[in-house]
N, C-alpha and C positions, 0 to 999 in steps of 0.2 A: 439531541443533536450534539455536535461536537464540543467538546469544553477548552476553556481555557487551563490547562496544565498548570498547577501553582506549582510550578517547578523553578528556583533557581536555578544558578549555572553549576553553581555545585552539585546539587541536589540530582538532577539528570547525570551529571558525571558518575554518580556515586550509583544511580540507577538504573544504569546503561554499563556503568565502571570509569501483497498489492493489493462451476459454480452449474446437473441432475437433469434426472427427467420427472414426469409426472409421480410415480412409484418409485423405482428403484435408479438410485446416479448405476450405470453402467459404465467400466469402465475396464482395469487391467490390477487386476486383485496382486495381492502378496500375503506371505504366510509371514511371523517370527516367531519362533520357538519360545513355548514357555512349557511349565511344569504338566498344561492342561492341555486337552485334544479335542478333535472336532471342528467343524465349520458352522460359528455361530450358537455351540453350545453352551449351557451353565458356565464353563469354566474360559469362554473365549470373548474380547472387547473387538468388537467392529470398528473403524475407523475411514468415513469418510472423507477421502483428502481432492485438495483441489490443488497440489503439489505435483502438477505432471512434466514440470521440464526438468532436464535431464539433473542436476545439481539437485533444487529443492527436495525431487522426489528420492536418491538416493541420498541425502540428508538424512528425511523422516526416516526409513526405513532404518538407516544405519542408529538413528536416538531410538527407536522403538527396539530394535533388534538389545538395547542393554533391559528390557522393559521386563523381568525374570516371573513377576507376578501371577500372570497368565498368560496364553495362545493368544497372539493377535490377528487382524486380518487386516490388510488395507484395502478400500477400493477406492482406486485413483479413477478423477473424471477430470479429462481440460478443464483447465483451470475460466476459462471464460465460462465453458459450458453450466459449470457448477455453479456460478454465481450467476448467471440469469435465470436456473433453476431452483433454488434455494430454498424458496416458499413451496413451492409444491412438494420440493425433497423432501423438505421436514414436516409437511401434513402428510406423506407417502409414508415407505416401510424406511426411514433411515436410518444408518447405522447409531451404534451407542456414542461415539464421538465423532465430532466434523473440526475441520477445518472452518477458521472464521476469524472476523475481525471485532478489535474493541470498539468503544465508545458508540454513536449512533448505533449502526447496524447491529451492533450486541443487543442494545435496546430494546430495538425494536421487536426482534425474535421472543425477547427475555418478555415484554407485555402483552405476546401474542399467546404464551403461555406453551410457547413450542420450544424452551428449552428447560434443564435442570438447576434446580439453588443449589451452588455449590459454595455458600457460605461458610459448610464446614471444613470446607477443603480450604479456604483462606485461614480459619483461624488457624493452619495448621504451614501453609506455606506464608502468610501475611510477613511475616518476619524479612522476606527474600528480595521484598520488591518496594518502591517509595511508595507513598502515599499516594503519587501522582496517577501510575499503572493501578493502583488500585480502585483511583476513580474513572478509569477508563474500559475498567473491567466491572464497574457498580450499574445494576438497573435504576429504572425510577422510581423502584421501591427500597431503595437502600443494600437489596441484595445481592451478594455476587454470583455471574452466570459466564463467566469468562477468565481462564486461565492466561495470560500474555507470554508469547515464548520468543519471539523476537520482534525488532524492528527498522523501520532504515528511513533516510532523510531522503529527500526529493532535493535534488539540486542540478547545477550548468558541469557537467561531466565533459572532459575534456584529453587529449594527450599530451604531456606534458614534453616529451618530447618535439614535437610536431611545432608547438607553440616556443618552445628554445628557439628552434631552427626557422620560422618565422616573425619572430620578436614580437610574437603576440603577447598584451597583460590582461588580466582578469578588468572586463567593466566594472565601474560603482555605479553606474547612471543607463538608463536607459538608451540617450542618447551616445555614449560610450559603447553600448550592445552593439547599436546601428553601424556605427562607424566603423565598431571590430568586423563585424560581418559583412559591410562594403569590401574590407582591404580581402577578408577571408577569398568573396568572388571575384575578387583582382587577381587573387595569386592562386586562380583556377580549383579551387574548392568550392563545396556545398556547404555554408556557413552552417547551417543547422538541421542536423538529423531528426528526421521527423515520419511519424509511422501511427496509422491509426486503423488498418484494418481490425484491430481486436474490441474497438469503437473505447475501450477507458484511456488510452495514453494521453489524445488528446484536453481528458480532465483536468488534467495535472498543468497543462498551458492557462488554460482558465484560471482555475485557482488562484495560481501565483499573482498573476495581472490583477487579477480583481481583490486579492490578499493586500496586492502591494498600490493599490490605484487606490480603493476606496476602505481596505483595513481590514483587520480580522473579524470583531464583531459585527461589522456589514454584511460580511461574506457566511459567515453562520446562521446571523440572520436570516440571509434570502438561501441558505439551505435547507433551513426548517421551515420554509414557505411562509414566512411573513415577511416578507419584499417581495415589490413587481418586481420582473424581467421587464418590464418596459421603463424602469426607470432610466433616468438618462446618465447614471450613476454604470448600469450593466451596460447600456448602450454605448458607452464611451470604451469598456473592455474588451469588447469585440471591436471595435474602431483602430482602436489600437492593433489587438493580435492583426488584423487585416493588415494592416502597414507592415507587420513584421511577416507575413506570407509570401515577401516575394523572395527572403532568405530562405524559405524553408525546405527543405529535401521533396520536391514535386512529387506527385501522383500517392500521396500520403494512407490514400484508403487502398492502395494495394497493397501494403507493405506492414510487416509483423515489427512489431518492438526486436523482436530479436534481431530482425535482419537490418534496421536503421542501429543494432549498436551494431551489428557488425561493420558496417561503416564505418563509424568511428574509431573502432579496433583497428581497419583498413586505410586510415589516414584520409579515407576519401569525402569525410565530412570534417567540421571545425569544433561541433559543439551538437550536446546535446542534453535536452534539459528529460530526466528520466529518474526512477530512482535508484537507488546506489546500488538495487541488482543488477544494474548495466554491467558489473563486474563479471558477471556469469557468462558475459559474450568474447570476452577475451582469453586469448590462452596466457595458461599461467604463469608464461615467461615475459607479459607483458602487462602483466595486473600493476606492477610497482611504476610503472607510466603510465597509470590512468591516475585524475587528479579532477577538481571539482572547483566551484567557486557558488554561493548561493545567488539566485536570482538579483539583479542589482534593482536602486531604489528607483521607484518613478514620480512617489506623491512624498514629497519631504514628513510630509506629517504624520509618517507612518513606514517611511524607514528599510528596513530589511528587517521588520524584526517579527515577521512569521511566516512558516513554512509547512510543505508538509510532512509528516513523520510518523508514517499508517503502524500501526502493533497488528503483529498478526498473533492468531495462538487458537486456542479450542475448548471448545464447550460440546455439554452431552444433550442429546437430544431427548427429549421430553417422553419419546417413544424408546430409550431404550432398554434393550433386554437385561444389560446387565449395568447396572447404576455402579453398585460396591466396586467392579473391574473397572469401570469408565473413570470414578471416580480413584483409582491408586494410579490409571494412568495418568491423568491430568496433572497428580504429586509428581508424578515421572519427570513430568513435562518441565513443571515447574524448579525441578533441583541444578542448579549451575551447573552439575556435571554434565546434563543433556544439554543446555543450553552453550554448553563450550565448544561438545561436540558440531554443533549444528552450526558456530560462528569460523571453525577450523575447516569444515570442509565448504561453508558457502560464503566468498567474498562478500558479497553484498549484503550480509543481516551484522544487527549486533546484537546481544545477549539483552534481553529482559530483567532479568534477575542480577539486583544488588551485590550479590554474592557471586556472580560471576567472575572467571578468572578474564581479566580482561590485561596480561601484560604480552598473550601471544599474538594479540589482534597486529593485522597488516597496518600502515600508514592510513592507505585509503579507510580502514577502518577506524583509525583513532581518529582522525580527522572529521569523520560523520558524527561517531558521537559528541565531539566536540562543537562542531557545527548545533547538533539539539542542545546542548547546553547553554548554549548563546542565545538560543529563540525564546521571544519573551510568547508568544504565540505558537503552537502547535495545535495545525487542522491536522483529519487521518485521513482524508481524501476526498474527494467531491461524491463518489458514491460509496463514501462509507460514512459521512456525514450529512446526506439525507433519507429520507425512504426510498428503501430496493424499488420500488416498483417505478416510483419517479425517473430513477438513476435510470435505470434498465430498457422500459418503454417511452421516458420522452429526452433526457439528456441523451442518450448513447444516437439516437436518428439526429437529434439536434445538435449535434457538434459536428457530427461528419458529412451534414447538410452542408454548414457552414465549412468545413475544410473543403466539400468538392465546391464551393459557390460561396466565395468571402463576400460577395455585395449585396446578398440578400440579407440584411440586419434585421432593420424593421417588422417586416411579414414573420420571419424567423422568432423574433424576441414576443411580437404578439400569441405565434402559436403555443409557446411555451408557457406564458400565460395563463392562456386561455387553459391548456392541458394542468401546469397548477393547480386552479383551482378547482379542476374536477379532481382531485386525488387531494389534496391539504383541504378536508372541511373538517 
């Protein structure tokens, strides 16, 4: 399950500077030229990516394109599609490297025994990255099975001009949220953007409330399925969100993350709580007016001092062809110079790697990493910090249950439950 990051504020500064089918992910392949030829031969690394909107995926492409070693291939699958398939992907024919996340979900794959040790590729890049990334990239055999290539903060996303010209100030308090979001629907705005047809955005509301309501170690706990859902500890976090529903951007399960930041881009919302790739929705004449504030406190005895802050990056699948190529790409992955690349053309991530050059990073950028440097707590996401199948078949029904029908609690928190402990024995 998810760990507590022994990261200082330094220490993160210094270390810094969101899914197939049964067989094969189908999706919209690419070539990058290397020394070697062929589709899938000796001399070529396949590359599963779940990298399909427009920025991430011309990202990859442009850091694998310096990748001289060998022939590469991508195949891109929606990025939802690929993580509810994941499990079958990687018992099916999948590629030599994937797309995926640290901590939990690395885990989990890493003792199913459906991915590769790639300890020696640490001792070789270990140098690059804190101690921190390295425990979030370690199995629960002490081995490592995940390379980290970027990351980003979850936080109250905002335009800063919009809030000039309205005199609006960042909350500290809950009840300071409420009241900013009253004046927001006075002065004919949608206080807060909100979009969950992709069934994860909604996570990321949870989290925080039950982060910030009942604490980090609470919240890890009842991720790794040792807390009910019927406690009156989780019952009080949806109590809440329910209260904050009637701020929120209506008809929520029709609507894409992309198109509730476009909203915000479009001055027609107030706020939106998302992660810092909400930068990807704006044009780039208007990136330097977007601005952020973290979640404000709700339970004093726990602060604002954790958040979440997912590391994405990639590991080789257990089936593939070519380990030796999988494994000099993952070196690829890991050298600051791709990592810079991939921070230069995508607003929203920041570099992994210690050794990154991080003095060309935007505002909105320094400011994320600095934001993780202040958290004395770092979750990587409510379905990256429990088991996929949980995440997938009973949270993703169960939250957008609750966004179309906030008063059904109880029946709701029971089901979930009950479906717990058939999957956590």
């Amino acid at each position: 399950m998810a760990q507590h990051l022994p990261i200082s504020r330094r220490h993160v500064l210094l270390g810094a500077a969101a899914f197939g089918v049964p067989a094969v992910l189908t999706g919209c392949g690419s070539d990058a030229p290397g020394p070697a030829s062929g589709d899938g031969g000796p001399g070529t690394v396949t590359i599963g990516s779940n990298a399909s909107d427009e920025i991430p995926k011309k990202t990859l492409e442009t850091v694998v394109g310096g990748f001289t070693q060998a022939t590469t291939k991508i195949n891109t699958v929606d990025h939802n599609t690929f993580q509810e398939n994941i499990n079958r992907y990687l018992r099916g024919t999948p590629e030599d490297v994937f797309t995926w996340f640290a901590g939990y979900r690395m885990q989990f794959f890493a003792e199913q025994g459906l991915a590769v040790d790639i300890s020696d590729v640490w001792r070789e890049i270990g140098g690059d990255y804190t101690q921190a990334f390295k425990d979030q990239s370690t199995g629960t055999d002490g081995k490592q099975y995940f390379v980290p290539f970027t990351y980003y903060p979850w936080a109250v996303f905002y335009r800063k001009s919009l809030w000039q010209e309205k005199g609006y100030e960042p909350p500290a308090t809950l009840d300071e949220l409420t009241a900013l979001a009253r004046k927001m629907r006075a002065d004919g705005l949608t206080p807060i953007a909100f979009a969950d047809k992709d069934g994860w955005p909604a996570m990321g509301t949870f989290d925080i409330l039950n982060m910030r309501m009942n604490g980090y170690d609470f919240h890890v706990s009842l991720m790794g399925g040792k807390e009910s859902w019927t406690d009156p500890r989780v019952r009080q976090v949806f109590d809440t969100w329910r209260g904050l529903m009637e701020f929120h951007q209506p008809a929520a399960l029709g609507r894409t993350w992309q198109e509730a930041g476009q909203s915000l881009a479009q001055k027609k919302t107030g706020m939106y709580l998302l992660g810092m790739f909400v930068a990807q929705q704006f044009p780039e004449a208007d990136r330097d007016d977007l601005d952020f504030f973290t979640f404000p406190e709700i339970n004093p005895t726990y602060g604002t001092d954790a958040i979440d802050a997912p590391i994405d990056g990639y590991m080789i699948s257990a089936k593939a062809r070519n380990v030796d190529g999988a494994k000099a790409l993952l070196k690829h992955f890991a050298q600051a110079s791709s990592q810079n690349v991939a921070t230069k053309l995508d607003p929203g991530m920041l570099a992994a790697s210690s050794k990154a050059d991080t003095s060309g990073y935007s505002a909105l950028q320094k400011r994320g990493a600095e934001l993780v440097s202040q958290a004395t707590h770092i979750a990587q996401f409510l379905d990256r910090d429990t088991r996929p199948d949980f995440a997938s078949t009973v949270m993703i029904p169960s939250l957008q249950s609750f966004v179309g029908d906030p008063d059904e609690i109880d029946s709701l928190l029971t089901s979930i439950e009950k479906q717990k402990a058939n999957i956590f024995r």
